[in-house]
C-alpha positions as CSV (number, residue, x, y, z in Angstrom):
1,X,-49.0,27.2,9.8
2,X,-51.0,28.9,7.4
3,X,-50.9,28.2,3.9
4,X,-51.6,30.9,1.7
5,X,-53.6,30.0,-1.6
6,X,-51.7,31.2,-5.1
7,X,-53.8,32.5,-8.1
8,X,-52.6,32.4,-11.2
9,X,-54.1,34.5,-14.2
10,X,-52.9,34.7,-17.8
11,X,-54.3,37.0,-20.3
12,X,-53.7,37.8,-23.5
13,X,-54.4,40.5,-26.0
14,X,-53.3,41.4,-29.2
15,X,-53.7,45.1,-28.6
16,X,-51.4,47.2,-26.8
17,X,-52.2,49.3,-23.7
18,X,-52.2,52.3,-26.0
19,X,-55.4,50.7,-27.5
20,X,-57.3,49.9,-24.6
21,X,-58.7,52.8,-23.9
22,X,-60.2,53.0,-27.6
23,X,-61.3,48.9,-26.6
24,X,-63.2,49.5,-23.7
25,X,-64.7,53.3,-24.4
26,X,-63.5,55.0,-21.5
27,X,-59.5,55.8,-21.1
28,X,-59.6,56.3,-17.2
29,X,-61.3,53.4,-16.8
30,X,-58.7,51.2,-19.3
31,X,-55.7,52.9,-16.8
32,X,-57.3,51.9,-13.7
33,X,-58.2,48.3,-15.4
34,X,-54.5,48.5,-16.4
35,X,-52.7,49.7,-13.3
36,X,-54.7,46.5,-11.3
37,X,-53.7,43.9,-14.0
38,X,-50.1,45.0,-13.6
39,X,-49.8,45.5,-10.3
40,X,-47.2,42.4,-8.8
41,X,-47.0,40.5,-12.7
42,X,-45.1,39.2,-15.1
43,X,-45.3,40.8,-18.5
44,X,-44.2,38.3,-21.7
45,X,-44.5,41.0,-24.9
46,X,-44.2,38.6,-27.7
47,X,-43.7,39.9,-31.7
48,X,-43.4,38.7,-34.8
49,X,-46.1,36.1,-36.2
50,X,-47.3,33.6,-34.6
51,X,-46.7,29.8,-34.9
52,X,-50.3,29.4,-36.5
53,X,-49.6,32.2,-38.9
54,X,-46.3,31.2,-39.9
55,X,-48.1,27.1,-40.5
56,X,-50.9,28.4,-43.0
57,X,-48.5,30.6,-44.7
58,X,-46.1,27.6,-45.3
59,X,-49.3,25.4,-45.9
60,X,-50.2,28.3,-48.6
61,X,-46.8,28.3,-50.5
62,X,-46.3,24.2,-50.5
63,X,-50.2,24.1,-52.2
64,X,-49.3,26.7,-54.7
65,X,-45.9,24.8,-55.5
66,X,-47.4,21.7,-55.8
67,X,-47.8,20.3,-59.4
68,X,-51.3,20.4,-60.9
69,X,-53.4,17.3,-60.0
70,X,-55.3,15.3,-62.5
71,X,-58.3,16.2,-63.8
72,X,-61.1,14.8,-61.8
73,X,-58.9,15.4,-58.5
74,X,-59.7,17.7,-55.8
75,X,-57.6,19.6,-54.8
76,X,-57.2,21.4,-51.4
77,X,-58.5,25.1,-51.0
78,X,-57.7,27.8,-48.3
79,X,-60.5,29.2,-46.5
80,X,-60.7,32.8,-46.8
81,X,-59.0,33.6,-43.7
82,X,-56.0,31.5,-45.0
83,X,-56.1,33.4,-48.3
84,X,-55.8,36.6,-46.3
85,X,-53.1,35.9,-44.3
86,X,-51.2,34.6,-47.3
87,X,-51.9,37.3,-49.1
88,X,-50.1,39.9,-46.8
């Protein structure tokens, strides 16, 4: 018998096909990049905001909500990424 060895691959990108051409500087070359990747897959298009995006959002609006501390307290800040994505 001979037992044939599976590969699997996962990649992810945030950009659409569309954009890969602009990504890698040469559109040919992003289709024939393309047309190899798809070739026998499985493709999983996911939208909307991600599980991480949606937690610091939530994690944004409870710290805002939240009554003011004493003074003396610290109290917790966003990093500027958090701020960002809060802010859209």
């Amino acid at each position: 018998m001979c037992a044939l060895a599976q590969l699997t691959t996962i990649l992810t990108s945030n950009k659409s096909f569309a954009e890969w051409g602009d990504i890698f500087g040469d559109e040919v070359m992003a289709a024939v990049l393309i047309d190899r990747l798809v070739h026998h897959c499985h493709i999983v298009n996911i939208r909307g905001n991600s599980y991480r995006m949606r937690h610091h959002t939530e994690l944004h609006r409870t710290l805002r909500a939240s009554p003011r501390l004493p003074a003396g307290s610290r109290q917790p800040t966003l990093s500027s990424n958090e701020e960002e994505l809060t802010a859209s």
